[in-house]
Structures are given as structure tokens and as C-alpha cells.
KESE-574118 format. One record per residue (C-alpha): residue number from 1; x, y, z. Coordinates in steps of 0.001 Angstrom, whole numbers, plus 500000, padded with zeros to 6 digits. Example, Ala and Ser with C-alpha at 12.3 -4.5 7.8 and 13.67 -1.06 7.14 Angstrom:
<nodes>
+-----+--------+--------+--------+
| num |     c1 |     c2 |     c3 |
+-----+--------+--------+--------+
|   1 | 512300 | 495500 | 507800 |
|   2 | 513670 | 498940 | 507140 |
+-----+--------+--------+--------+
</nodes>
This chain:
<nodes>
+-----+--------+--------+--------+
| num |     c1 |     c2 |     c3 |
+-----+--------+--------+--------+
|   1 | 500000 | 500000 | 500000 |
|   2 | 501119 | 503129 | 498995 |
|   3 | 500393 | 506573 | 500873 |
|   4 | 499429 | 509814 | 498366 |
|   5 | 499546 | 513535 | 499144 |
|   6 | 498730 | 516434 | 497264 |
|   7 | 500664 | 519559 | 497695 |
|   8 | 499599 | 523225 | 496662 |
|   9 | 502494 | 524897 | 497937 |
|  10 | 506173 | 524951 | 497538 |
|  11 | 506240 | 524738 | 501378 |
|  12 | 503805 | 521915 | 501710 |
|  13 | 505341 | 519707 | 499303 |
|  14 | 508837 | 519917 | 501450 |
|  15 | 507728 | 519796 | 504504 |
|  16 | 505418 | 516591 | 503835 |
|  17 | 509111 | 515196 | 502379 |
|  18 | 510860 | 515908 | 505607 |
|  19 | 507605 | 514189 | 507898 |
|  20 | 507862 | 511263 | 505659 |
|  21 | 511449 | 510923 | 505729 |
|  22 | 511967 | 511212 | 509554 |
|  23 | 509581 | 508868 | 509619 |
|  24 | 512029 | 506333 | 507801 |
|  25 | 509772 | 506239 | 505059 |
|  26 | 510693 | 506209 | 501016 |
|  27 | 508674 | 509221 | 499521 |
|  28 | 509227 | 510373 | 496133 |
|  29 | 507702 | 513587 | 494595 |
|  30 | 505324 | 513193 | 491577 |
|  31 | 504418 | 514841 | 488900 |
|  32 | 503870 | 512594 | 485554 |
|  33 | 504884 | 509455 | 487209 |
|  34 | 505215 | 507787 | 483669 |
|  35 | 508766 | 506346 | 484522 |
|  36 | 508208 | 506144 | 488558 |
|  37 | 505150 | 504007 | 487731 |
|  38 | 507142 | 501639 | 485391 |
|  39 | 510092 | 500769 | 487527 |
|  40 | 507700 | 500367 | 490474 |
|  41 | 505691 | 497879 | 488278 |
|  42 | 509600 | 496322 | 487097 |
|  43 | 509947 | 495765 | 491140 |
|  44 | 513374 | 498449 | 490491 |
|  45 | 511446 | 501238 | 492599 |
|  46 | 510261 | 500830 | 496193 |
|  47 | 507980 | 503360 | 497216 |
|  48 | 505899 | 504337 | 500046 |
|  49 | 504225 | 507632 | 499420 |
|  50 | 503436 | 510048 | 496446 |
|  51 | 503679 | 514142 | 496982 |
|  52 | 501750 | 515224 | 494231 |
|  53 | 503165 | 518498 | 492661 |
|  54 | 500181 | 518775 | 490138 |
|  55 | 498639 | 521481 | 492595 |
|  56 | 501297 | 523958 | 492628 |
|  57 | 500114 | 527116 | 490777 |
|  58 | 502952 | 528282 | 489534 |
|  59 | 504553 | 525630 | 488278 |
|  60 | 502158 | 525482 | 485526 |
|  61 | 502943 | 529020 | 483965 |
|  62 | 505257 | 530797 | 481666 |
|  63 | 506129 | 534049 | 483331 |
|  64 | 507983 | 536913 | 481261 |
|  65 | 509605 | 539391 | 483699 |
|  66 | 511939 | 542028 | 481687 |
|  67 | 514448 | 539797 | 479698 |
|  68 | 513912 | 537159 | 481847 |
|  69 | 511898 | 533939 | 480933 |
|  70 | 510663 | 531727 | 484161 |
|  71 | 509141 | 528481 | 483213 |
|  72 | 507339 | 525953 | 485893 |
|  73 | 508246 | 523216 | 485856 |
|  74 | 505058 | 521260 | 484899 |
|  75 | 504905 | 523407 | 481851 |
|  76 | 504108 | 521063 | 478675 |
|  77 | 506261 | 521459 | 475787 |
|  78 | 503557 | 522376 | 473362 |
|  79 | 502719 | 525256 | 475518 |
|  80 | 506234 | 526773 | 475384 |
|  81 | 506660 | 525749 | 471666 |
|  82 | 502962 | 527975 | 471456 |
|  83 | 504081 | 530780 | 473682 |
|  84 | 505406 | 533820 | 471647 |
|  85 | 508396 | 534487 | 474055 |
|  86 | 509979 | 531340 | 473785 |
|  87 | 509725 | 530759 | 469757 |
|  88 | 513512 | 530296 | 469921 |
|  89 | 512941 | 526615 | 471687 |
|  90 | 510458 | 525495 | 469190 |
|  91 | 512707 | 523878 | 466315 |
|  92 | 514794 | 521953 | 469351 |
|  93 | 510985 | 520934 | 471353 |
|  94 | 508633 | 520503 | 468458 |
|  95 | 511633 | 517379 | 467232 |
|  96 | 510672 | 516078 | 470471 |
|  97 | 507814 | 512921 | 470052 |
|  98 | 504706 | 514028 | 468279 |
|  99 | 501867 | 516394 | 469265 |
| 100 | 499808 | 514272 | 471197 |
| 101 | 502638 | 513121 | 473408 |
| 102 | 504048 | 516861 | 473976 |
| 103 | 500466 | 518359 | 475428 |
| 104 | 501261 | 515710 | 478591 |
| 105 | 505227 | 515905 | 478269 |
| 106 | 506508 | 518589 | 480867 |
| 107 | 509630 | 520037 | 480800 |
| 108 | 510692 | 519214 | 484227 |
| 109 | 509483 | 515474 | 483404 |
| 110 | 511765 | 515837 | 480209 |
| 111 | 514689 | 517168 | 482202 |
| 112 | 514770 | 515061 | 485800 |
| 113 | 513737 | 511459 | 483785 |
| 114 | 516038 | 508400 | 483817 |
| 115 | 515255 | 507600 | 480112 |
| 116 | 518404 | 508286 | 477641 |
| 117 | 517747 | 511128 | 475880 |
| 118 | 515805 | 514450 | 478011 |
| 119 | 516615 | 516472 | 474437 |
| 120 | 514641 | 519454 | 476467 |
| 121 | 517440 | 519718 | 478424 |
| 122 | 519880 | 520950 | 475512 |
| 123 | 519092 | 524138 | 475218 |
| 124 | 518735 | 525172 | 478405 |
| 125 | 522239 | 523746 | 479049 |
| 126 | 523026 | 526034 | 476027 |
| 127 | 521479 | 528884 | 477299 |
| 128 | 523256 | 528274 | 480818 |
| 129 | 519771 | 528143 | 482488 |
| 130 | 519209 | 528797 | 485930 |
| 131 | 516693 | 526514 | 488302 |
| 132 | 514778 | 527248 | 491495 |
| 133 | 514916 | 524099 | 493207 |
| 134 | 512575 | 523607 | 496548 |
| 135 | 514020 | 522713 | 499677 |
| 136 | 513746 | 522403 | 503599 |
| 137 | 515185 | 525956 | 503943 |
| 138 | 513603 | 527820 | 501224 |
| 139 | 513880 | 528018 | 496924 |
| 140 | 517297 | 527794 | 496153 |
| 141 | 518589 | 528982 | 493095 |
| 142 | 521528 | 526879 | 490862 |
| 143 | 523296 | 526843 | 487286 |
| 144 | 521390 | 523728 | 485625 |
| 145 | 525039 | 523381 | 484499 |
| 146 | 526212 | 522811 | 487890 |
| 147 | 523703 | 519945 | 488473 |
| 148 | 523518 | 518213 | 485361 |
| 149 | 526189 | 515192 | 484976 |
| 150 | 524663 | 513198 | 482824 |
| 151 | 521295 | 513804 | 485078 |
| 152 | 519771 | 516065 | 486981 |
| 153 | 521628 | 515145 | 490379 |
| 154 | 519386 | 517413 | 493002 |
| 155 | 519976 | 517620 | 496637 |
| 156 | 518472 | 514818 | 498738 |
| 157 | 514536 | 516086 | 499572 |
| 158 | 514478 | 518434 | 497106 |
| 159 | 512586 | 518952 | 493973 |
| 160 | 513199 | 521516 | 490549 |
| 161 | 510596 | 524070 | 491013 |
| 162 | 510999 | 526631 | 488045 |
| 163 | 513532 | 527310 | 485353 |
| 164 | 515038 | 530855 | 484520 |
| 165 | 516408 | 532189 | 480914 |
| 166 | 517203 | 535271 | 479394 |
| 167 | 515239 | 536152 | 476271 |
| 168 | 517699 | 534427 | 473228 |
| 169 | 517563 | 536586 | 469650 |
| 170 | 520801 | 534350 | 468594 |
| 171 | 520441 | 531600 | 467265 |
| 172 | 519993 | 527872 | 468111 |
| 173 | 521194 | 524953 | 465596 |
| 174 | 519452 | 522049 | 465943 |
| 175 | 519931 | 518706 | 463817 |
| 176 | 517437 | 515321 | 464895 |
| 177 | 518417 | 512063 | 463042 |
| 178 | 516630 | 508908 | 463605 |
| 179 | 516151 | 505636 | 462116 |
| 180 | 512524 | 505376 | 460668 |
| 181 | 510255 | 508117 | 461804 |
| 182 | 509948 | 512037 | 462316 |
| 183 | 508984 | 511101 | 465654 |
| 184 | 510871 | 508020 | 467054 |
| 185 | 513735 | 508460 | 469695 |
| 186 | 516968 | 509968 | 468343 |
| 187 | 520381 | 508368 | 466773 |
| 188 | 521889 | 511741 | 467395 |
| 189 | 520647 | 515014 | 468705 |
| 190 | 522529 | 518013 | 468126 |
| 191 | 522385 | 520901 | 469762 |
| 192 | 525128 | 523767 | 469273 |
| 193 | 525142 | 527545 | 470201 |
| 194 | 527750 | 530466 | 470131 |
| 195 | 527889 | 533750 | 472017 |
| 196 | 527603 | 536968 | 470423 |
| 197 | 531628 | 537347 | 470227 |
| 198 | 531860 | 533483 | 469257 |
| 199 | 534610 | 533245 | 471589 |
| 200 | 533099 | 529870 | 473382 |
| 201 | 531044 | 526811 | 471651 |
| 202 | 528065 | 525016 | 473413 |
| 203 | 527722 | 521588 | 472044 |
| 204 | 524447 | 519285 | 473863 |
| 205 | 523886 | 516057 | 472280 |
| 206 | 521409 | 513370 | 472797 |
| 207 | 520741 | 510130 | 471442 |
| 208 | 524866 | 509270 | 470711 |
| 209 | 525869 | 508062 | 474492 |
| 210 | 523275 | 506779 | 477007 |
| 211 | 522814 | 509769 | 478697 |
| 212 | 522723 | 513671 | 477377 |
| 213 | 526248 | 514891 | 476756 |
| 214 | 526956 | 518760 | 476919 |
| 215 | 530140 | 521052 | 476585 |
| 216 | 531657 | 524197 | 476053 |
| 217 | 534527 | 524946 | 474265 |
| 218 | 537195 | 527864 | 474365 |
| 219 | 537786 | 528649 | 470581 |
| 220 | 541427 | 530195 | 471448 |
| 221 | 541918 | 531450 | 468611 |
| 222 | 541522 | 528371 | 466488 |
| 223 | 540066 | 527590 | 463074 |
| 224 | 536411 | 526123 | 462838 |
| 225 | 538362 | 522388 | 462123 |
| 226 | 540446 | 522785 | 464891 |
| 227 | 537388 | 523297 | 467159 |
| 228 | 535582 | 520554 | 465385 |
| 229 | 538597 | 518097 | 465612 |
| 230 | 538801 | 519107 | 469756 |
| 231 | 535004 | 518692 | 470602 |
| 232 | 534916 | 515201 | 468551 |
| 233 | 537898 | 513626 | 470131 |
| 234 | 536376 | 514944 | 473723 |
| 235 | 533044 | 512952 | 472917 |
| 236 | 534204 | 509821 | 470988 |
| 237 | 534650 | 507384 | 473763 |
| 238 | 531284 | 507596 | 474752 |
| 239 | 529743 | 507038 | 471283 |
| 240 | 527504 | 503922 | 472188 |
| 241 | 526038 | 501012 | 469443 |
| 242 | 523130 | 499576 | 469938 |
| 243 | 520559 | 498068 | 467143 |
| 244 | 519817 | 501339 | 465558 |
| 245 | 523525 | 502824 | 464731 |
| 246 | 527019 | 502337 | 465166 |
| 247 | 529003 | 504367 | 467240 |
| 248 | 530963 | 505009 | 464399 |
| 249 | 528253 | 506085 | 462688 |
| 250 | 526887 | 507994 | 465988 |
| 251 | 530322 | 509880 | 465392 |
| 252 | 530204 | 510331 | 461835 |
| 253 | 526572 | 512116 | 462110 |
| 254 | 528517 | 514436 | 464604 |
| 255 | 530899 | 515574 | 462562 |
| 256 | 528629 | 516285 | 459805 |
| 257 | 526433 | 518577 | 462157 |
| 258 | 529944 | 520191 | 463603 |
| 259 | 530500 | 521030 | 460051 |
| 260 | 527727 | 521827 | 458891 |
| 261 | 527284 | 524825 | 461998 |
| 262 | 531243 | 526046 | 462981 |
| 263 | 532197 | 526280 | 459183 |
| 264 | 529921 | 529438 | 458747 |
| 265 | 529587 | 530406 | 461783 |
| 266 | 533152 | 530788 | 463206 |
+-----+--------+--------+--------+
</nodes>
């Protein structure tokens, strides 16, 4: 038997964390559940209670404050590939499954899953995003960079409340490859972004390890296939084969998209 609890504040949802904990029990917060239901059902998962985010006002809306763009985290991707502030995102998170699929898929779902590939969490990483992440003592506030190694690795009792971004008029490449279908999970994911003075190089890519890969590269001076040549042989030990592609392949694709971006734009 498992306990459920609905929250409807920031507070709430904590502090019904902290009860359950010190009372030596395994809560976990919920807001989807798609992959917490499966690995309960798998028998990988033992849980004892729900804290059901759902309630939380805020963490439904897009807020625009200045030049700053604060998302909730139980925003759906359709509504921020709909909202006229953030049309930058939409060729990166309308690649993302099909429509259907995307008016249920949050982006914190996207972004704190187990599942290989979280492609919502490119460029954000790209943007260096910040993240108001709920806690015991209050909202915290974090680089998503700082927390993301291959997944979102949050403090113990805590749970990613909102995300923050400046307003982006550069801007984002984007290149999806898969095997059969507009819409089936990705071989390779590219995701690659410059500053104004294209002194540094964001590269996120999904689909080509099993788990999103990100970096960013000091240019120092060096020619677009120097760059490329660097940020490949950083990557290529992680290229994984499975039965969809090769990780030579996986590599290959990379280099193409590497191309295909730094040779006009640096």
C-alpha cells in the first residue's frame, strides 16, 4: 500500500518530504509518474508515498519578467513551443515525440527522467539556464550546468521548482536524426550555440551516448576544424552502438552537424 499527498504549495510539498522521511519512510515527489510508475511495476522502485506536485500554481505558467523567461516546471512542451516568448525553443521541442505526446510531456518530466535522451534539456544547458529548486530551507537557486552530469543530480529532499532564461535573439542549431520516423527516439541530437563574440562553443547532444552529453569549448583562437577536431575527440569514447547505429556512425553524424554549423559560423 502506497500513501498519496497532494501539495499546493512549495512549502507543503517539502515539509510533507521531511515528515515522511523522519519517519524512515521512502517518499518520492510526483508529477507525471510515467517512469516512477514503470520501475515500480519492474519491482526496480520501492515506494511508500506520492507528493503530488500537480497542485502547485505556479509551476504550471510561463512568466515573462523584463528579459527574463521563468518556466514551471510542469509546463508542457507544446505550451512553450505555442508561447510567443519562447519561439527560439520550438525547432529543438517541436523534434521532440509528436503532438499528442508533447500536450502531457513537461519540461521538468523531460529534464529530471532516467530515460536516455531528456533532448529538452539541451538548450537550456546552452542557454546556461538557471533553476529554482525547493528545499527544507527555502527556493534555492543553481546553474542547471552545475547539476547536470549526465542527470539532473538534486539535493536529497528536494525537487526543481521553476527554470530561469534570458530572452535568446541568437540563434539555436538544431539537427534530429533517427532511424525510421519524424517522431521516434533519436540516433543523434545536436544541439550547438555560440555567444555573440563566438569566443566559446556550446555543444548538447542526445541520442549518441546513454545519457545527454553537453560542453563548452574555448575557441582560442583556432580555426572552425580545429574546434571541430577538439570537441569530437572529447566525445568519441562515449559514442555507444546499439541496434539502431554504430558508434561510428553515431560519430560520423557528429561531425557532419559540427560542420555543417562552425564552418559558417566561426
Amino acid at each position: 500500500m502506497m500513501d498519496y499527498y497532494k501539495a499546493e504549495t512549495p512549502e507543503e510539498a517539502v515539509g510533507q518530504m521531511g515528515q515522511l522521511t523522519d519517519e524512515g519512510l521512502q517518499a518520492v515527489y510526483y508529477a507525471g509518474g510515467t517512469e516512477i510508475v514503470t520501475n515500480i511495476r519492474k519491482g526496480a522502485l520501492k515506494v511508500d508515498a506520492f507528493i503530488d506536485l500537480k497542485g502547485i500554481p505556479e509551476m504550471h505558467l510561463i512568466e515573462v519578467k523584463d528579459d527574463k523567461i521563468i518556466l514551471g516546471a510542469n509546463v508542457t512542451l507544446n505550451q512553450i513551443i505555442e508561447h510567443p516568448e519562447t519561439a527560439f525553443l520550438k525547432p529543438i521541442l517541436d523534434k521532440i515525440a509528436d503532438h499528442t505526446v508533447r500536450n502531457v510531456l513537461t519540461l521538468g518530466g523531460n529534464i529530471c527522467g532516467r530515460l536516455p535522451y531528456r533532448e529538452a534539456v539541451l538548450p537550456l544547458l546552452a542557454l546556461d539556464a538557471d533553476i529554482e529548486v525547493c528545499a527544507q530551507e527555502g527556493v534555492e537557486i543553481y546553474k542547471l550546468r552545475d547539476l547536470f552530469d549526465k542527470r539532473l543530480k538534486l539535493p536529497k529532499g528536494t525537487f526543481l521548482y521553476r527554470i530561469h532564461l534570458l530572452k535568446n535573439r541568437n540563434t539555436l542549431f538544431s539537427r534530429r536524426e533517427t532511424e525510421h520516423t519524424a517522431v521516434d527516439y533519436p540516433i543523434l541530437h545536436t544541439v550547438l550555440y555560440s555567444d555573440d563574440k563566438k569566443r566559446t562553443v556550446f555543444m548538447g547532444i542526445s541520442g549518441f551516448a546513454a545519457f545527454p552529453i553537453y560542453s563548452v569549448v574555448d575557441r582560442k583562437e583556432e580555426t572552425a576544424e580545429a574546434v571541430v577536431k577538439r570537441m569530437l575527440q572529447e566525445v568519441e569514447s562515449l559514442a555507444k552502438s546499439d541496434d539502431r547505429a554504430g558508434a561510428d556512425y553515431r560519430l560520423n553524424l557528429l561531425q557532419v552537424h559540427l560542420n555543417e554549423w562552425l564552418g559558417g559560423k566561426l
